[in-house]
C-alpha positions as CSV (number, residue, x, y, z in Angstrom):
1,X,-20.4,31.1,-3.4
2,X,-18.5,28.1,-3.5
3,X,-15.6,28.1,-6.5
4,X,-16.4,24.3,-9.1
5,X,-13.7,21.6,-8.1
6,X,-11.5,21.7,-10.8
7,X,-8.9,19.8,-9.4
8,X,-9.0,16.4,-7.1
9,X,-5.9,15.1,-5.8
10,X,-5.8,12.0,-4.0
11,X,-3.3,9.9,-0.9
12,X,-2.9,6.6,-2.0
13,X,-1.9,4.5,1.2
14,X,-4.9,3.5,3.1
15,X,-7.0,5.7,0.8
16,X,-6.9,4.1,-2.8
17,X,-5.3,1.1,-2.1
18,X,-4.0,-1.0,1.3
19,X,-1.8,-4.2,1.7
20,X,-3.5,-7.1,0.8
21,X,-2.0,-8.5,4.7
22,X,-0.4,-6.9,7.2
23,X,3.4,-6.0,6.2
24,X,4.1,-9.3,9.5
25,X,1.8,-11.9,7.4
26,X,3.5,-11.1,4.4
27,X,7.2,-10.6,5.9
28,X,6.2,-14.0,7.7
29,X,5.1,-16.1,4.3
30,X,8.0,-15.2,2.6
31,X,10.1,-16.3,5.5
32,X,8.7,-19.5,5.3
33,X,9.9,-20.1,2.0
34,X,12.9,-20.1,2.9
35,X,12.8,-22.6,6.0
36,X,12.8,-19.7,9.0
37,X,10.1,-19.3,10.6
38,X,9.1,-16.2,12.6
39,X,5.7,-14.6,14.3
40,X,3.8,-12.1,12.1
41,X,3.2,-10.0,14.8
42,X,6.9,-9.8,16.2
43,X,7.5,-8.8,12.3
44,X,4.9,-6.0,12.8
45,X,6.5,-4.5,15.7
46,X,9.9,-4.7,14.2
47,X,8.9,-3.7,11.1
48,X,7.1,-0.1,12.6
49,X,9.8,0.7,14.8
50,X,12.5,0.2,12.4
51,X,10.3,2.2,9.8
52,X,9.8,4.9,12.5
53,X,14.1,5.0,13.0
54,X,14.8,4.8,9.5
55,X,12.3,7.4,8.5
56,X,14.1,9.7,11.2
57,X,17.9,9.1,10.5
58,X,16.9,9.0,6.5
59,X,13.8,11.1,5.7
60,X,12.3,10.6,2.7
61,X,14.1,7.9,1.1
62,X,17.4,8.8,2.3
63,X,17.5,11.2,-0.8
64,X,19.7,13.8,1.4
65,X,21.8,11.4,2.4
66,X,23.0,9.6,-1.0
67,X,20.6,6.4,-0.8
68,X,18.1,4.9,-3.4
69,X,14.6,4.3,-2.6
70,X,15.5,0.4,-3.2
71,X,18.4,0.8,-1.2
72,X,16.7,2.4,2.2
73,X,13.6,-0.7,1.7
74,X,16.4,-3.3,1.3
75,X,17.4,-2.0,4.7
76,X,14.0,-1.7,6.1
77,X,13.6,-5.4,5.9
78,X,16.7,-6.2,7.2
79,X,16.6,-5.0,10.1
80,X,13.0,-6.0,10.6
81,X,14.7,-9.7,10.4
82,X,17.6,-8.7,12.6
83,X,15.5,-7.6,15.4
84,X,13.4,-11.1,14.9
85,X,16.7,-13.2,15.1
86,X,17.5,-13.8,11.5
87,X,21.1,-12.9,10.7
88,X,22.4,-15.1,7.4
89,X,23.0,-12.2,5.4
90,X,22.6,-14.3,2.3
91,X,18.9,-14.9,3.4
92,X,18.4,-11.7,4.5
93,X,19.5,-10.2,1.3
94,X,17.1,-12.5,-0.5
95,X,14.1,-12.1,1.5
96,X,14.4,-7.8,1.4
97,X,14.8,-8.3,-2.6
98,X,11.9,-10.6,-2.8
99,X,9.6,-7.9,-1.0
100,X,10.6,-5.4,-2.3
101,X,9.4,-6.8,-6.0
102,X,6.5,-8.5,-4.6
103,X,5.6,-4.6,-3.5
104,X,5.9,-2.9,-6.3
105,X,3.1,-4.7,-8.5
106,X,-0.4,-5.6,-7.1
107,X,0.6,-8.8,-5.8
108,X,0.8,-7.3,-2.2
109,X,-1.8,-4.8,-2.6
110,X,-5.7,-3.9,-3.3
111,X,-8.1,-1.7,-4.2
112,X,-10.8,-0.3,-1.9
113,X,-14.3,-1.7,-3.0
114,X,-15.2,2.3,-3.1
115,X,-12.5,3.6,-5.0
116,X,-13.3,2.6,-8.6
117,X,-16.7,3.7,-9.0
118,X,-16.0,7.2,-7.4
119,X,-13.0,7.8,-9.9
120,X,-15.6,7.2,-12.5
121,X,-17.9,9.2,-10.9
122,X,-15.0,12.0,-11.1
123,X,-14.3,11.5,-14.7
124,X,-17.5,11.8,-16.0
125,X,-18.1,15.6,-13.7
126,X,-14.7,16.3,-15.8
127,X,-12.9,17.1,-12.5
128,X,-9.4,16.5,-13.5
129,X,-7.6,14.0,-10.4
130,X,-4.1,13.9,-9.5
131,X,-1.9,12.2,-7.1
132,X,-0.2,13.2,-4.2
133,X,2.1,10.6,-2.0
134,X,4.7,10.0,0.4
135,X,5.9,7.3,-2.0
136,X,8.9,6.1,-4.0
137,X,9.1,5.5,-7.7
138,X,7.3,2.5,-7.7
139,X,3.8,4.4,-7.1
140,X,3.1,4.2,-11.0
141,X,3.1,1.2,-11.8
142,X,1.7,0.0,-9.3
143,X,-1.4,2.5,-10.0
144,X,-1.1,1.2,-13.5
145,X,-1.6,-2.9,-12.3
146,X,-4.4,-1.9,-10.0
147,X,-6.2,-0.3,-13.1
148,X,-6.0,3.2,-11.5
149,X,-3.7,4.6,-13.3
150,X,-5.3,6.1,-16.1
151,X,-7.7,8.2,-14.0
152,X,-5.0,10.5,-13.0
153,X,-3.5,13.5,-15.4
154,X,-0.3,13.4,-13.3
155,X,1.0,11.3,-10.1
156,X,4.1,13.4,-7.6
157,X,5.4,11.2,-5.1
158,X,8.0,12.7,-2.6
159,X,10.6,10.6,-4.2
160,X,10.2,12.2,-7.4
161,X,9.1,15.7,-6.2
162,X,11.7,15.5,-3.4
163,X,9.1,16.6,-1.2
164,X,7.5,14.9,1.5
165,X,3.9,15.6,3.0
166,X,3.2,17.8,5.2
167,X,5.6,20.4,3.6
168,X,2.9,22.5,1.9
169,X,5.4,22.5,-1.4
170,X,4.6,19.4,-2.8
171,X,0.6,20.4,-2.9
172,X,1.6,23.8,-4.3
173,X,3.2,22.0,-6.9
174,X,0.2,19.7,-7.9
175,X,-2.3,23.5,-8.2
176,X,1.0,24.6,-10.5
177,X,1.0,21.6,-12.9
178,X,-2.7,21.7,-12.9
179,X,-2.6,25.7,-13.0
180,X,-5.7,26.1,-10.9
181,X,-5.9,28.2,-7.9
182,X,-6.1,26.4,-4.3
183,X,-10.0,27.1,-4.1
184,X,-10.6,25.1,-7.2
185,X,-9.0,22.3,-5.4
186,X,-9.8,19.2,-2.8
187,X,-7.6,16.5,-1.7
188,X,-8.5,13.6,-0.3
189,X,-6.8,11.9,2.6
190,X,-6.9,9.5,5.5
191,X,-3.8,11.1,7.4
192,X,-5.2,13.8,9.5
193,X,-1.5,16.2,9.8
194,X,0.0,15.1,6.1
195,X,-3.6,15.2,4.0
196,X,-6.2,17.0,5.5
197,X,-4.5,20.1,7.8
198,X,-1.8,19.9,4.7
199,X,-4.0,20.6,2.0
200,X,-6.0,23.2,3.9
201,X,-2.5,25.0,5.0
202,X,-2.5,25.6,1.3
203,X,-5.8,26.9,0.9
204,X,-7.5,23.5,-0.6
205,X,-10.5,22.1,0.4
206,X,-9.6,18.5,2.4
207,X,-11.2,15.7,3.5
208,X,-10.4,12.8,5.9
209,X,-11.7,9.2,4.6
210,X,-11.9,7.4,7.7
211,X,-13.6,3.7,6.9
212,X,-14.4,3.2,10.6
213,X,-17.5,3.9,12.1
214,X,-16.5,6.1,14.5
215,X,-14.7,9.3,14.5
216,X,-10.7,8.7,14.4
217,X,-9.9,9.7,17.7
218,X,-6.6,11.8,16.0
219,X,-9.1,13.7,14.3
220,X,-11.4,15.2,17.3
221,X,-10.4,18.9,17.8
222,X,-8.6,18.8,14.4
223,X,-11.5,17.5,11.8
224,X,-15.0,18.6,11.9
225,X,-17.6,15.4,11.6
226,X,-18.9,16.9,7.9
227,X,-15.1,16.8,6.7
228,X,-15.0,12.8,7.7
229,X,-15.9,10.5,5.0
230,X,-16.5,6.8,6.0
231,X,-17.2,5.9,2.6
232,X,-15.6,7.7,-1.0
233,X,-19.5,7.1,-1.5
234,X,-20.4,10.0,0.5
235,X,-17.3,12.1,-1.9
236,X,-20.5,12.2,-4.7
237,X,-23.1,14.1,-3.3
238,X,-20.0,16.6,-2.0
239,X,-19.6,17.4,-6.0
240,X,-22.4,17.5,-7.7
């Protein structure tokens, strides 16, 4: 028989919320407000493969390593404009703080058009909803401008936990602070290694929300259909 979901945790990137542009439109506008102009999509590619170095030399923040969350995004951009040509460090400077505060409010971000109504959904079953990110400090309030915030008892990002997805501690820690046992647990997802196989290392139930209409081609072999949602919609019948 299965055990009542007593606890929901949720991803937020690309599951609650995504950026209102791509990170290369917005790295782009801001560029332009300060007379240099450069090609959102050359800002893409920099901007991932810097990510992907930075993420490898200084994982999770740079928190081993000495850094602040603020400092290793300062950097992030930086770079991103290096690669693209721009090298004033005055303007660079500018432009990384400017981003960095224009992500951490809603300015840069938005809500799925599912999302709302299934947290209400979630309330009113009295399932008790938590969150669980690969995110700096800035995750709350950010929750808090989108008007998310208050559906969640408790929100652990790996900045603060000092924890990163897919290491099965920072979900073990979410069932402590709830104090329910894996079984009475789901989390919610749209990464197929750091929510869905994570969670269920753990002994949670998972799901992968996948908005596409096909199946994620990461997920075949890994995910079976009934564990893909392509809407939170579908998330209601699944707990009643």
């Amino acid at each position: 028989m299965k055990m009542r979901t007593r606890l929901l945790t949720w991803d937020v990137k690309n599951t609650l919320l995504r950026v209102r542009h791509t990170v290369g439109e917005l790295y782009s506008s801001e560029a332009k407000l300060h007379g240099i102009r450069v090609e959102a999509k050359a800002l893409d590619r920099s901007f991932q493969a810097v990510v992907r170095m930075q993420d490898k030399l200084f994982p999770n923040y740079g928190q081993g390593q000495g850094l602040s969350s603020h400092q290793w995004w300062v950097e992030i951009v930086k770079r991103t404009f290096r690669v693209c040509g721009v090298s004033d460090e005055r303007v660079l400077s500018l432009l990384a703080e400017n981003l960095y505060q224009g992500f951490s409010s809603a300015k840069n971000w938005e809500v799925f058009s599912d999302v709302k109504d299934t947290l209400i959904h979630c309330d009113r079953l009295g399932i008790h909803m938590a969150v669980i990110s690969n995110f700096d400090h800035r995750l709350e309030q950010i929750l808090v401008d989108c008007g998310l915030r208050e559906h969640f008892q408790f929100v652990l990002t790996s900045e603060g936990v000092g924890i990163a997805k897919p290491d099965h501690r920072i979900f073990t820690k979410a069932l402590g602070f709830a104090q329910v046992e894996p079984k009475q647990a789901m989390h919610i997802g749209d990464d197929v290694w750091m929510d869905y196989l994570a969670a269920r290392a753990v002994g949670m139930e998972s799901y992968l929300i996948y908005r596409g209409k096909e199946e994620p081609a990461k997920a075949k072999g890994l995910v079976p259909r009934a564990h893909i949602l392509h809407s939170l919609q579908q998330l209601h019948s699944l707990l009643k």
